[in-house]
C-alpha positions in Angstrom: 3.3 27.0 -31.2 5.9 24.4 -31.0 9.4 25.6 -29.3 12.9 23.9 -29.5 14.4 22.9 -26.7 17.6 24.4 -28.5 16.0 27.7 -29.0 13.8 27.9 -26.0 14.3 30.9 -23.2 13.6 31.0 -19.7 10.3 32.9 -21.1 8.9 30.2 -22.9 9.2 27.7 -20.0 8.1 29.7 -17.7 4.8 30.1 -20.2 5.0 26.5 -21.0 5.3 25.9 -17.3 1.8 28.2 -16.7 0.7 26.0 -19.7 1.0 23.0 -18.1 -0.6 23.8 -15.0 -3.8 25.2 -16.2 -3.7 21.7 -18.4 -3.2 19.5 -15.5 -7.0 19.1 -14.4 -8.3 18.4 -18.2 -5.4 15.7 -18.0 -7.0 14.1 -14.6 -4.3 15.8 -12.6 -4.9 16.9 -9.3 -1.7 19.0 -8.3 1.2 19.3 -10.5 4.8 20.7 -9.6 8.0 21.7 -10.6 11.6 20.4 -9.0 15.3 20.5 -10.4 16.7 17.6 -11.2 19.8 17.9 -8.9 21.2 15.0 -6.8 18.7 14.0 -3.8 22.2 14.2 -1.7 20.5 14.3 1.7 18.4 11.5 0.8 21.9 9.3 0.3 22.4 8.9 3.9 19.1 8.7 5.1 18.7 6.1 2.7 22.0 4.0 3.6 21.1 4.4 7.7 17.6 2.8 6.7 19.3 -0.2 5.4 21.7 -0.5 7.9 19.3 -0.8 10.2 17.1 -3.3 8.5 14.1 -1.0 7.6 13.9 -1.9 4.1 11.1 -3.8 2.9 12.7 -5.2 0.2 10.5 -3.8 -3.1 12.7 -0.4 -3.1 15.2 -0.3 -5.9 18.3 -2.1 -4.2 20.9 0.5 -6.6 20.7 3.8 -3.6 22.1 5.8 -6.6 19.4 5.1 -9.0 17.1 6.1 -5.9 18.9 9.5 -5.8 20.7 10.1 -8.6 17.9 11.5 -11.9 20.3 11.4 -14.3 20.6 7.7 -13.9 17.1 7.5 -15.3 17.5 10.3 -18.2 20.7 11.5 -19.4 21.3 15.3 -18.5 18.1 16.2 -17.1 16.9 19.9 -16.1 14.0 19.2 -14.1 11.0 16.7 -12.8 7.4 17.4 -13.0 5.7 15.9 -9.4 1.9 15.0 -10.2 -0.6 14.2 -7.5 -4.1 12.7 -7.8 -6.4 11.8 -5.3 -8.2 9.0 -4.4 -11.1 8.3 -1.8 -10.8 7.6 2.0 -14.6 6.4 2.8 -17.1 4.4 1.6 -20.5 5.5 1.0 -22.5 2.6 2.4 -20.2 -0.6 3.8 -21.3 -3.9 4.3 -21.1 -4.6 7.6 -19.2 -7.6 9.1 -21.9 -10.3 11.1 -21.6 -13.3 12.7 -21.2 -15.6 10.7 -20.7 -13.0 7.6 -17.3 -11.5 8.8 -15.6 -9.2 6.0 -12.0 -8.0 6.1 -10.7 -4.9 4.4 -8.6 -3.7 1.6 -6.5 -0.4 1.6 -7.7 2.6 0.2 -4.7 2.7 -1.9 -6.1 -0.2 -3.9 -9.8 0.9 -4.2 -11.1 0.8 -7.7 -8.9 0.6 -10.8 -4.9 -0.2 -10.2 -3.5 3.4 -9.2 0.2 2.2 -11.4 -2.0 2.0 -14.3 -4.7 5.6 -13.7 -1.1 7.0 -13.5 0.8 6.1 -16.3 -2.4 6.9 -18.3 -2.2 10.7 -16.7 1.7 10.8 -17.2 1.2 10.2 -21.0 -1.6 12.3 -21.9 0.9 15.2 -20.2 3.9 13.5 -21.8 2.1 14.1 -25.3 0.9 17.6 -24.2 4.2 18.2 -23.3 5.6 16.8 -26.5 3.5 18.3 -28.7 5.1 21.7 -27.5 8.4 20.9 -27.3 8.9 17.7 -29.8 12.3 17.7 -29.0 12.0 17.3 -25.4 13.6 14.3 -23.5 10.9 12.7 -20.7 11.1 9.5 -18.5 8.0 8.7 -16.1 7.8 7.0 -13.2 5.0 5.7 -10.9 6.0 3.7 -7.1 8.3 1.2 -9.4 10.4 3.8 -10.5 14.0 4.3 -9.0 13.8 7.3 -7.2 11.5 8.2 -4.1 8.0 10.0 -4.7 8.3 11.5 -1.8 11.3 13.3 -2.0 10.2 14.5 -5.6 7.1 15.1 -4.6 8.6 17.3 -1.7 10.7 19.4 -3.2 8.3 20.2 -6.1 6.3 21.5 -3.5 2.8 18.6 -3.9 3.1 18.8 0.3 5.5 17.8 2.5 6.9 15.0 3.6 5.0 14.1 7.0 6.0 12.4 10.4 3.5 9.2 8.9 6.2 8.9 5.9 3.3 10.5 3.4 3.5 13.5 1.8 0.7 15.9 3.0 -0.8 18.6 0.4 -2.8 21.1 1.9 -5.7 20.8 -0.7 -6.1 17.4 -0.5 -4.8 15.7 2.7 -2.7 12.6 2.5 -5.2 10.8 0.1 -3.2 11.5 -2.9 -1.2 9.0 -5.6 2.3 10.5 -6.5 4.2 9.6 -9.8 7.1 12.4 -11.6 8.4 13.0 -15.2 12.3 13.2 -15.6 13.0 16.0 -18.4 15.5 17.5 -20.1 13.7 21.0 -20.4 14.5 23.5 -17.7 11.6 24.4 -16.4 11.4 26.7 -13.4 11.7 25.1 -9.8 9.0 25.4 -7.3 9.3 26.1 -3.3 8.8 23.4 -1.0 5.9 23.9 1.6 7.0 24.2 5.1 6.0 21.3 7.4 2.5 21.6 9.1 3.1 18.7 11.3 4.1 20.6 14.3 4.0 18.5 17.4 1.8 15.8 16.9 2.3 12.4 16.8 -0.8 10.7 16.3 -0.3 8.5 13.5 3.5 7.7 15.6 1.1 6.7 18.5 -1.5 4.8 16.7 0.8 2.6 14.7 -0.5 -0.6 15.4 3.2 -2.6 15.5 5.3 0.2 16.5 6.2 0.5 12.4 7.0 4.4 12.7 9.9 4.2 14.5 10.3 8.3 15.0 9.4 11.2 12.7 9.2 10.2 9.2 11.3 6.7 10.0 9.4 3.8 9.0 10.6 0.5 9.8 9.0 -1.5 7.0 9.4 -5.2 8.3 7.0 -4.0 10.8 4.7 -2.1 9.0 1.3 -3.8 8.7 1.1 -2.9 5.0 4.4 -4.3 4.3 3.3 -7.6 6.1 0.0 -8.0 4.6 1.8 -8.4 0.9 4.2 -10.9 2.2 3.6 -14.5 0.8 5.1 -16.5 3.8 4.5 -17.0 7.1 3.2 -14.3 9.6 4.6 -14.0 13.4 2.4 -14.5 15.6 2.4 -11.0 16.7 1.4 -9.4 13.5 -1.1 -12.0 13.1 -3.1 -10.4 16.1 -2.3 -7.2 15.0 -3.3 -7.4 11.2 -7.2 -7.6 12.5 -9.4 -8.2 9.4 -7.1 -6.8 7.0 -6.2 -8.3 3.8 -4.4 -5.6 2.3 -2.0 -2.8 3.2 -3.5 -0.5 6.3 -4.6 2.5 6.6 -4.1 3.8 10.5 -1.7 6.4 10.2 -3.8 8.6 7.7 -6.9 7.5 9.0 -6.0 9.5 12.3 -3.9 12.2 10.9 -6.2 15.2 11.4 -4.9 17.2 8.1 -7.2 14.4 6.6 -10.1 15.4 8.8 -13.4 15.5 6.6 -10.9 14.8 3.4 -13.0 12.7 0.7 -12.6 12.5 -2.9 -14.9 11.5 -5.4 -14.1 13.0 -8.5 -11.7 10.2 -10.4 -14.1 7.7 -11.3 -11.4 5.2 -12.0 -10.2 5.0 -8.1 -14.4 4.7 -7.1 -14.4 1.5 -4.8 -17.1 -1.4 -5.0 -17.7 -2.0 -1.7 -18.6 -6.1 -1.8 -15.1 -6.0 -3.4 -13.1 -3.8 -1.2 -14.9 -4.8 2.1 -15.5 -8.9 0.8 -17.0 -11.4 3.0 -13.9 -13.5 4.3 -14.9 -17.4 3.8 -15.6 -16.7 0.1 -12.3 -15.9 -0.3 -10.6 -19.3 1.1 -11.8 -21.4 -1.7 -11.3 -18.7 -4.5 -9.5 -20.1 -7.6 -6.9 -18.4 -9.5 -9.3 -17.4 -11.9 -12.0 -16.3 -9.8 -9.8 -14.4 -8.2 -8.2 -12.5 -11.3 -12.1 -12.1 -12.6 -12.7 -10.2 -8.8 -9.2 -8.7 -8.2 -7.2 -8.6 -10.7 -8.1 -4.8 -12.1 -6.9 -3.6 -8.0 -3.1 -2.9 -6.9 -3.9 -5.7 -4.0 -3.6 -8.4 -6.7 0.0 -8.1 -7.7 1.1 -10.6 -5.4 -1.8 -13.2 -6.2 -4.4 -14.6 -4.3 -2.0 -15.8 -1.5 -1.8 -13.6 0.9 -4.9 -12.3 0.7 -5.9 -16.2 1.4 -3.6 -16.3 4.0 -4.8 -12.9 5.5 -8.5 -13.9 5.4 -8.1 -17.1 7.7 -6.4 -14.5 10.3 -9.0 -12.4 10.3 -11.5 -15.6 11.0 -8.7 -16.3 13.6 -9.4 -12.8 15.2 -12.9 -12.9 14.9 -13.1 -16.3 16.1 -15.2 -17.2 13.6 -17.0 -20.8 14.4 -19.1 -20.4 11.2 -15.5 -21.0 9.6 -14.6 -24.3 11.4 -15.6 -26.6 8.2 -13.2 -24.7 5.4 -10.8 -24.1 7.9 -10.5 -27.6 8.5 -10.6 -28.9 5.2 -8.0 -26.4 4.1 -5.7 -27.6 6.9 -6.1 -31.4 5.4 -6.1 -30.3 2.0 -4.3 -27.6 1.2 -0.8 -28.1 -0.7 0.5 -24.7 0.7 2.2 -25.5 3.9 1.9 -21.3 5.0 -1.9 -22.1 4.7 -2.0 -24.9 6.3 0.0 -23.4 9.5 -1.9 -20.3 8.9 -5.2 -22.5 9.3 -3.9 -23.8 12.4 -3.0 -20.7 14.2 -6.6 -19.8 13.4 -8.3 -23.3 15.1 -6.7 -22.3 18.0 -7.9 -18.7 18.1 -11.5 -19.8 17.8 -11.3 -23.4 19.8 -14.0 -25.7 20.5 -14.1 -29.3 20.2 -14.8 -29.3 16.1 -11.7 -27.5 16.4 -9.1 -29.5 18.4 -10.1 -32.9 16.7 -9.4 -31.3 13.1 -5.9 -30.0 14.9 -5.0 -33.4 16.1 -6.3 -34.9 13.0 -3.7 -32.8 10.9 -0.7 -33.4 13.3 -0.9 -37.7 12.8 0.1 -37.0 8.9 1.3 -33.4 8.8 5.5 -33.4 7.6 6.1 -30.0 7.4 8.1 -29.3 10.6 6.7 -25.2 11.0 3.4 -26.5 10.2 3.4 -29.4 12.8 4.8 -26.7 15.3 1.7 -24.8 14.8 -0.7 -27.3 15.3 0.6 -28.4 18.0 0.3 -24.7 19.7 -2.7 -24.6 18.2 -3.6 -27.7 20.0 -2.1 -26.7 23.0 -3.9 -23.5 23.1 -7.3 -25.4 23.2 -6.4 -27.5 26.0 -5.4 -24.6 28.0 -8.8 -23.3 27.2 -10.8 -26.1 28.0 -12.5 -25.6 31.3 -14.3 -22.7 29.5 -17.6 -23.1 28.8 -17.1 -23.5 24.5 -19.8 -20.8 23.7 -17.5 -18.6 26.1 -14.2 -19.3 24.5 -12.0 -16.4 23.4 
């Protein structure tokens, strides 16, 4: 029975509310809840001290209002709906990285089918469930892109709480969970907010690779591994070393928080990895055209930012694992390739693995390379070799 938003009573949102969450699992929802749409006032400042301080990563809506403010996104709204769906953390049989057959690794959060798009799909079946209810009801949804902060929406609905990793938590289904919120103009009855379980530990503080979670729930995204990995230019040598064999985002801090302990999901077939695609060999991957690469990669969140930096990310990894199988492309790609962050990327990776095959394609570059960052590489590169060269080659590291 439909009701009017006009004529509807705190009873028949509370029942539409106890509607709703029996619903939620036939709609492919994990964990629903229910927040007012007040003002995220506390968020303000935290938001403006994290750009003071340069923590931004630059893909947050730049307009802090929008990020705090609901009623910028939906005229007089009365409450948001959190939803939560979860995704897997392991993979049932990997590949396994060989000489000569080195893989790297994409985040969890882009296994199987892009999470923005699973999303929106849940968000309109409970739209028009919603709808269909009250027809005169008022909804905006958002998913990551939107203007205000999942977490904090996710928080104060009560999904979990917002952890010292800078995820939210929910005690059902770890960290392993997608967030995305409906803005609406029907009042529904607020949730509580669950207490943090944190307590004392700082694991996922101490295992940050680059030092990225800067104190309790502070994350300094021009750090952050994840953050770096989607870049498109070029990568400091320090988070070179530290990106390992990953070519996409990074998982560390959930991997260790132990409220994810035993935590795998399997149930939303959509977010069900291939592993040859989520775990790919890495020299496949440096001669990859645009097309292959949309045919591989382009259903995954990993492939919004093209094939680029995942090319780019693939020839550190070969760096790290000092890869000699990868000599040839790598030194094709420095004399061929029109992308000058490849090309010094190429050369950063040379001088990781060494050898003579090596230094000649380095000092081969330099006598025609013009780009002034790339020409600085090589010669490091070079440099690096030379150092190096009283080592027995098969030695090297």
């Amino acid at each position: 029975m439909a009701v009017s938003l006009t004529a509807g009573t705190n009873a028949d949102w509370r029942k539409l509310k106890q509607e709703i969450v029996e619903a939620a699992p036939s709609l492919g929802i994990d964990k629903i809840g229910f927040a007012s749409a007040e003002p995220f006032i506390e968020l303000k400042d935290i938001l403006l001290q994290h750009r003071e301080k340069g923590y931004e990563s630059g893909f947050e809506e730049p307009d802090i209002e929008k990020r705090v403010r609901p009623e910028l996104s939906l005229e007089a709204p009365q409450s948001i709906l959190a939803i939560a769906i979860a995704y897997p953390s392991k993979l049932a049989d990997p590949p396994r990285s060989e000489p000569g057959a080195y893989r790297g690794i994409i985040s969890r959060t882009s296994w199987g089918r892009d999470y923005h798009d699973v999303l929106r799909d849940r968000l309109a079946k409970l739209e028009a469930f919603i709808a269909e209810r009250v027809p005169d009801a008022r909804m905006q949804s958002m998913v990551d892109t939107g203007a205000l902060v999942d977490r904090a929406v996710a928080e104060r609905a009560g999904i979990g709480w917002s952890a010292k990793n800078c995820a939210i938590i929910t005690p059902e289904w770890g960290s392993w969970v997608f967030l995305g919120e409906i803005i609406t103009n029907i009042p529904f009855p607020a949730d509580n907010s669950i207490m943090d379980q944190c307590g004392d530990c700082t694991i996922c503080i101490d295992a940050c690779p680059t030092g990225a979670l800067v104190g309790p729930g502070q994350l300094n995204a021009s750090r952050c591994i994840s953050f770096v990995t989607q870049t498109k230019g070029y990568v400091d040598d320090e988070f070179k070393v530290k990106i390992g064999n990953r070519l996409y985002g990074c998982d560390t801090c959930q991997i260790v928080c132990p409220k994810n302990k035993g935590k795998n999901w399997t149930h939303q077939p959509e977010f069900q990895p291939d592993p040859e695609k989520v775990k790919p060999l890495l020299i496949p991957l440096l001669t990859m055209t645009n097309k292959e690469f949309k045919e591989q990669y382009g259903s995954i969140s990993a492939s919004w930012r093209g094939k680029k930096p995942i090319q780019r990310n693939a020839i550190i990894a070969l760096g790290n694992f000092k890869d000699r199988s990868a000599v040839p492309v790598l030194s094709e790609l420095l004399r061929t390739d029109t992308r000058p962050e490849i090309r010094a990327t190429t050369a950063w990776a040379l001088g990781r693995i060494g050898g003579t095959d090596s230094l000649a394609a380095l000092e081969a570059a330099a006598a025609k390379e013009l780009e002034a960052e790339v020409l600085r590489e090589i010669q490091k590169a070079v440099e690096l070799i030379k150092d190096h060269a009283w080592i027995p080659e098969e030695k090297q590291s």
